[in-house]
C-alpha positions in Angstrom: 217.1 138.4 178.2 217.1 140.0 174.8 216.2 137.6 171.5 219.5 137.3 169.6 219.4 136.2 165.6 222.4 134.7 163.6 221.9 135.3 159.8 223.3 133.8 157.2 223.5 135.3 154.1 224.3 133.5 150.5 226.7 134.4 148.0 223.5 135.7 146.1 222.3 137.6 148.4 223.7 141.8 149.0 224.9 141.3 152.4 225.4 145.4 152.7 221.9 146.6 151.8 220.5 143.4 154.2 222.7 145.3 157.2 221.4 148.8 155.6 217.8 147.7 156.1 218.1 146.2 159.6 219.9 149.3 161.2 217.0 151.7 159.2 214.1 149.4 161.3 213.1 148.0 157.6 212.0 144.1 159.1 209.8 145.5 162.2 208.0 142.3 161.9 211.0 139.9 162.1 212.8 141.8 164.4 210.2 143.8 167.2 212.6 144.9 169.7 214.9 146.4 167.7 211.7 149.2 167.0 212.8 152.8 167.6 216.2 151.1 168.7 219.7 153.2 167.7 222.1 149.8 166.4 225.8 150.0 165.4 227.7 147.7 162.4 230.7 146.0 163.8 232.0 145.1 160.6 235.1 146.0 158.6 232.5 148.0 156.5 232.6 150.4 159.7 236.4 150.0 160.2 237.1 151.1 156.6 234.5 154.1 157.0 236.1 155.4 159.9 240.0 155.1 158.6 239.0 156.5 155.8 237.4 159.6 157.5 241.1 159.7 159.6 242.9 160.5 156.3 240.4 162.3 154.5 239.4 164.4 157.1 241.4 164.4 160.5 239.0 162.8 162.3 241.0 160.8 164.3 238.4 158.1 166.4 240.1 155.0 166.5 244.1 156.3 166.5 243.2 158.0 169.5 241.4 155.1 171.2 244.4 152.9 170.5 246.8 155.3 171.2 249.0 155.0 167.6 247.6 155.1 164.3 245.5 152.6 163.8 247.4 151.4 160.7 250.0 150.1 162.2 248.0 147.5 164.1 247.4 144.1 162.6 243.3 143.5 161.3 242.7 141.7 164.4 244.2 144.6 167.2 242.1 147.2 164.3 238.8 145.4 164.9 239.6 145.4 168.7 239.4 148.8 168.9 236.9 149.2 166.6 234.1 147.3 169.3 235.8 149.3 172.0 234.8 152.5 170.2 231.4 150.8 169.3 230.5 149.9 172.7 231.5 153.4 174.3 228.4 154.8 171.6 226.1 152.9 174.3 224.1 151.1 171.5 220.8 149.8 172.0 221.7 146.4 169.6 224.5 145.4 167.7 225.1 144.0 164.2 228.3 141.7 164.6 229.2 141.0 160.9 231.5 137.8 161.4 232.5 139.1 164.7 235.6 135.9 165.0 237.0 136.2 161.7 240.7 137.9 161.9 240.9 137.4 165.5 243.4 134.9 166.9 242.5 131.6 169.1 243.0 133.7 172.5 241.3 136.6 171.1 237.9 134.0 170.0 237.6 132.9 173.0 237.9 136.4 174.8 235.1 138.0 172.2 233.1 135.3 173.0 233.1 135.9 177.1 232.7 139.3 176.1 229.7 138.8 174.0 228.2 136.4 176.6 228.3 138.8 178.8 226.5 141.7 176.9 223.8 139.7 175.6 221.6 139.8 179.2 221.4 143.6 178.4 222.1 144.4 174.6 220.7 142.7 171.6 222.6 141.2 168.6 222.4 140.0 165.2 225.5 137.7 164.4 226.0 137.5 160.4 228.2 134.6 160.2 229.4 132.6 157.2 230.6 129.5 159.2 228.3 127.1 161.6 231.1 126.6 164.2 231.3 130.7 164.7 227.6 130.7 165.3 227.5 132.7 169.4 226.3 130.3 172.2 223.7 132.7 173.7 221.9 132.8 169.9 218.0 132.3 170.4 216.7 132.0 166.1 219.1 131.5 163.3 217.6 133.1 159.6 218.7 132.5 155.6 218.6 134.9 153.5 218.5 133.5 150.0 218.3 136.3 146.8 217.5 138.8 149.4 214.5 137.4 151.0 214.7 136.6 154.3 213.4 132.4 154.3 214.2 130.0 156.9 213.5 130.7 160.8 214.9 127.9 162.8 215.9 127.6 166.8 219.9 127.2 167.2 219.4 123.7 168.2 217.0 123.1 164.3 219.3 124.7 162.4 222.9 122.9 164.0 221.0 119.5 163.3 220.7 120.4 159.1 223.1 118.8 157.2 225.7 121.1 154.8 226.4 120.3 151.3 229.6 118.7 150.6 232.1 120.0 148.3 232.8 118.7 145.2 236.0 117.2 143.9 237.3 118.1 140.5 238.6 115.0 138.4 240.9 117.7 136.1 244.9 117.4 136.7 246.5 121.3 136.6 248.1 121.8 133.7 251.7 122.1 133.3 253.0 126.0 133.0 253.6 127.6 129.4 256.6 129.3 131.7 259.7 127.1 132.7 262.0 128.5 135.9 265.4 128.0 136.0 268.6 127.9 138.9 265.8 127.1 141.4 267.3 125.8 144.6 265.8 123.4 146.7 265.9 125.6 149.8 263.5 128.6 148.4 263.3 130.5 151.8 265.9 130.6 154.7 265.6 132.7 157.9 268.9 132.4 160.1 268.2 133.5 163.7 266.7 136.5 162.4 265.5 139.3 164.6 263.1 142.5 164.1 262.7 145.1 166.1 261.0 148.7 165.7 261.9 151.7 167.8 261.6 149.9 171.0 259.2 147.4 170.2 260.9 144.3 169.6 258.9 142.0 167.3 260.8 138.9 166.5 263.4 137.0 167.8 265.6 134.5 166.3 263.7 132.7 164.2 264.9 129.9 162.7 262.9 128.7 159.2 263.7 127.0 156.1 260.7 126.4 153.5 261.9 123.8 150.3 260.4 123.1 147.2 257.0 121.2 147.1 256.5 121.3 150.8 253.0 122.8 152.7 253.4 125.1 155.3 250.9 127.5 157.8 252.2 129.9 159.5 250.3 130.9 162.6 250.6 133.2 165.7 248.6 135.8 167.5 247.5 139.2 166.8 250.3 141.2 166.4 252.8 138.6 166.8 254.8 139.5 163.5 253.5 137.5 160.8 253.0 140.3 158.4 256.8 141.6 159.6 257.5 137.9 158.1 255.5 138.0 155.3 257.0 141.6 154.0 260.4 140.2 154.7 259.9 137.4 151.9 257.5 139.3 150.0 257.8 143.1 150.2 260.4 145.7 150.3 260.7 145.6 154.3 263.6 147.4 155.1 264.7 145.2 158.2 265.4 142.1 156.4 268.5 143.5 154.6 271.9 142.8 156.6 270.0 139.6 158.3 270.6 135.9 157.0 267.8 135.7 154.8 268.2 133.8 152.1 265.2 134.2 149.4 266.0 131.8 146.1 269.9 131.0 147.1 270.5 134.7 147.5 270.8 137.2 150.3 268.5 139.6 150.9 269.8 142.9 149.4 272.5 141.6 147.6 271.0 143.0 144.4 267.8 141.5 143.7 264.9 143.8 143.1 261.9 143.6 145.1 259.7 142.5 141.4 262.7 140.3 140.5 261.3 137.9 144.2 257.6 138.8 143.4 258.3 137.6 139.8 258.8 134.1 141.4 256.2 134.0 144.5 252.4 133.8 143.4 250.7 135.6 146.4 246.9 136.1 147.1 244.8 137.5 150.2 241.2 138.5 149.7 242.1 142.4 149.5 243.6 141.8 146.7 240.1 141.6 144.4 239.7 145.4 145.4 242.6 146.3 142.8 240.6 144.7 139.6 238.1 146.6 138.6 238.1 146.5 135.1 235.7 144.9 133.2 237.9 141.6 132.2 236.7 138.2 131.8 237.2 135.5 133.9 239.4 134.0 131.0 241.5 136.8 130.9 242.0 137.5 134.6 243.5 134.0 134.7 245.7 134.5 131.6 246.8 137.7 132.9 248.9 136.0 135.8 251.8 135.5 133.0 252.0 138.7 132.6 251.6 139.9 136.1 249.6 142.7 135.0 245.9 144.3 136.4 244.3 142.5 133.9 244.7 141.7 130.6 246.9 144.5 127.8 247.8 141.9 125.4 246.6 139.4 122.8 247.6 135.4 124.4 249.7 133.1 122.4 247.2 130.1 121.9 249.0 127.5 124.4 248.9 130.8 127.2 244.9 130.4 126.4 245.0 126.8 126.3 246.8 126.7 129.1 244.3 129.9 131.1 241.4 127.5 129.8 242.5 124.2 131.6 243.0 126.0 134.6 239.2 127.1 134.2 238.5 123.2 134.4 240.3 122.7 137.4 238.3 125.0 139.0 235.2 124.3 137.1 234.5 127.7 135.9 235.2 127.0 132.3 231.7 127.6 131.3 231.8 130.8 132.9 235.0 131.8 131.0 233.1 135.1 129.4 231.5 135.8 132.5 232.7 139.6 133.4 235.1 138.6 136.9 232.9 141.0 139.2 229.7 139.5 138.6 231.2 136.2 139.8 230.4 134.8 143.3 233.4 135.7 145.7 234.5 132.1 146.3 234.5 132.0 142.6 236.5 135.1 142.4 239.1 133.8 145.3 239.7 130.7 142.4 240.1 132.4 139.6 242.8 134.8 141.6 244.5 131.5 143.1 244.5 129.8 139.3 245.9 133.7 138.0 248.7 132.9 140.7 249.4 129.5 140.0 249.5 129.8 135.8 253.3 130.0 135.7 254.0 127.5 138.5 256.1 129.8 140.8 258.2 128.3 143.5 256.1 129.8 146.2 252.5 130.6 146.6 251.3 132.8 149.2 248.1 132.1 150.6 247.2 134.9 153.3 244.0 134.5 155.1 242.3 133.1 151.7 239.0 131.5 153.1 238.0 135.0 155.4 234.6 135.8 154.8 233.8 132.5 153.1 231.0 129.9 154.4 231.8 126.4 155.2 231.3 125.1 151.6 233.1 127.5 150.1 236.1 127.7 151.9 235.7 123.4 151.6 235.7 124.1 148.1 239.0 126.5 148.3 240.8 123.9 150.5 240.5 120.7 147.6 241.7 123.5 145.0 244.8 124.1 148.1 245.4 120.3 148.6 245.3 119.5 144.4 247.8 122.2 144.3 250.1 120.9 147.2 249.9 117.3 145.7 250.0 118.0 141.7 252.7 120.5 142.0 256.1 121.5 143.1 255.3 124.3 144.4 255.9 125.3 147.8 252.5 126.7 149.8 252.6 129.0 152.8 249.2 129.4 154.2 248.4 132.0 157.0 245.6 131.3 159.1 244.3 131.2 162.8 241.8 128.7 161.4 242.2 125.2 161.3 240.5 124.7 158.3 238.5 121.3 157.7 240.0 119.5 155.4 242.9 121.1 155.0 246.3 119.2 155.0 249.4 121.6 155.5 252.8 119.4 156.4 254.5 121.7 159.1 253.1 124.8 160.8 255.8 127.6 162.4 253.6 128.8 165.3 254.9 132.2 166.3 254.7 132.3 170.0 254.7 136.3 171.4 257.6 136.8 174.4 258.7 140.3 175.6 261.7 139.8 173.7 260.0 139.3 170.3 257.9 136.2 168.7 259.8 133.2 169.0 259.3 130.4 166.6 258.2 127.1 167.6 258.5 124.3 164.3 255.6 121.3 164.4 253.5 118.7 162.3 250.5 119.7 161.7 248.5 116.9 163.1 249.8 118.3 167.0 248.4 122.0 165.6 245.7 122.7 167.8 244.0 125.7 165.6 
């Protein structure tokens, strides 16, 4: 059997050029079979590469593999296909760049028996940010610290090191420089709503009613509709208008405008960092969020700064309040987005697979700043995760469970949520 490595690579290290170098042959001497070896990237990095090659120029591998364009699958059923294509290439090794993350609790364990089963005849290199994720069947686990390749432990050496805990923040969130008014209590109401497209049905009668100040995750498998859910609160989805959904006391469609909903829900999910790329500070990305603007077009008041730099305490970035936001570690950047939602105090917040690609002390970290918002606020949270994250403490959970007549939605405390 093949030696297989799990790497894990810091926040200050570039995880891209590490992959580059491996696939070139560039560590002979840490990795000798891999010598003259042809590897493949199964990594969103590829997934990206080869959607974007669909639309730029008709080169359609994975739409054909799945059978549909691969954009209308969910990140999970894309990443599917993308190690079904992968493995049809007949690889000599395989980078798996956080192989589990987007995939639901079924779809773990199947990657896994997959994986187990490959690894007699094909090599891999796991880069994984969490411990728990780290592959069974791995033989040496390796740091990489400011782009030098350190540590070389056994599974067993390294799963016996302790991990830094996260630390709390003694700083109470500021109160918003922006007051709401006519809020109801009941923020979001679904009334045995139903979704359906073409033939596909998606959803079916879900029953859900989120109110001021409480904590929710929403879960279910690939594909099971909770993006349909999501864009039904959120978005502009089409198929929520004539249902009984009720967003802020209204109806959906009776008049509202899409931004006059967004105007009231902060929302965050990691893609979001790809849409600032201007050169703004740290200080100003959070001030931004009261104007809901791609960074910053207009000179603060001084309590809108006051208020931008108290939030930097909270999340302990205050000395780095000049720091340019893309020099920033990611976790650091995931913050600073979350504080940029939270500034005015809306209703809702949004939280859509916040701690994906995160390491265990990071996403520890994001889960107190979660929790202090939860309990210091009144605002309502809805988290969506497969992951039961550690030390995280939702209230309720609607698990979405997938039937042939649509997802059905099953309501429970979050303490019977197996994760």
């Amino acid at each position: 059997m093949p030696n297989h490595y799990a790497i894990q690579i810091t926040d200050h290290s570039d995880k891209d050029s590490c992959i580059r170098a491996i696939l070139k042959g560039a560590y002979a001497d840490l990795f000798p079979g891999l010598t003259n070896k042809t590897g493949v990237l199964f990594s969103t990095i590829t997934l990206r590469k080869l959607i974007q090659e669909e639309y730029q120029h008709e080169q359609m591998t994975l739409s054909s593999m799945a059978g549909k364009d691969i954009l209308t699958k969910s990140s999970g059923e894309q990443m599917k296909v993308l190690f079904t294509f992968l493995l049809s290439l007949q690889p000599d090794f395989m980078i798996l760049d956080n192989p589990l993350d987007c995939l639901d609790v079924a779809s773990v364990k199947a990657m896994k028996e997959k994986l187990q089963s490959l690894s007699a005849s094909m090599q891999f290199i796991q880069i994984f940010n969490r411990r728990a994720d780290i592959l069974s069947f791995i033989t040496q686990v390796i740091e990489v610290e400011d782009n030098q390749f350190s540590t070389i432990q056994t599974l067993a050496e390294y799963q016996t090191k302790q991990t830094e805990t996260a630390t709390t923040n003694i700083y109470q969130i500021p109160a918003s420089p922006h007051a709401y008014i006519t809020i109801p209590e009941v923020l979001i109401e679904m009334k045995d709503v139903s979704v359906s497209y073409h033939e596909k049905k998606v959803l079916r009668n879900i029953n859900w009613k989120i109110q001021r100040g409480e904590f929710w995750q929403l879960v279910g498998p690939n594909g099971s509709g909770k993006t349909t859910l999501l864009s039904m609160i959120y978005g502009n989805n089409t198929k929520a208008y004539g249902q009984e959904i009720y967003i802020f006391g209204r109806k959906k469609g009776s008049g509202e405008s899409v931004w006059d909903i967004k105007e009231k829900i902060g929302y965050f999910a990691p893609t979001i960092t790809d849409f600032f790329s201007r050169r703004n500070t740290v200080l100003q990305m959070v001030v931004s969020g009261l104007y809901d603007t791609v960074g910053l077009y207009q000179k603060p008041s001084h309590l809108e700064k006051k208020t931008a730099e108290e939030w930097l305490q909270v999340i302990g970035l205050f000395d780095e309040k000049d720091a340019p936001f893309q020099q920033i570690s990611l976790v650091k950047q995931r913050m600073v987005l979350i504080a940029r939602a939270m500034i005015k105090h809306p209703p809702v917040l949004i939280l859509d697979e916040p701690s994906t690609g995160l390491n265990d002390q990071s996403a520890a970290l994001l889960s107190q700043l979660i929790n202090k918002i939860a309990k210091e606020t009144n605002t309502a949270i809805l988290y969506v995760s497969h992951r039961k994250e550690p030390g995280l403490s939702p209230e309720q959970v609607l698990e979405l469970h997938v039937t042939e007549e649509g997802s059905v939605g099953v309501t429970k405390f979050f303490d019977s949520f197996a994760g």
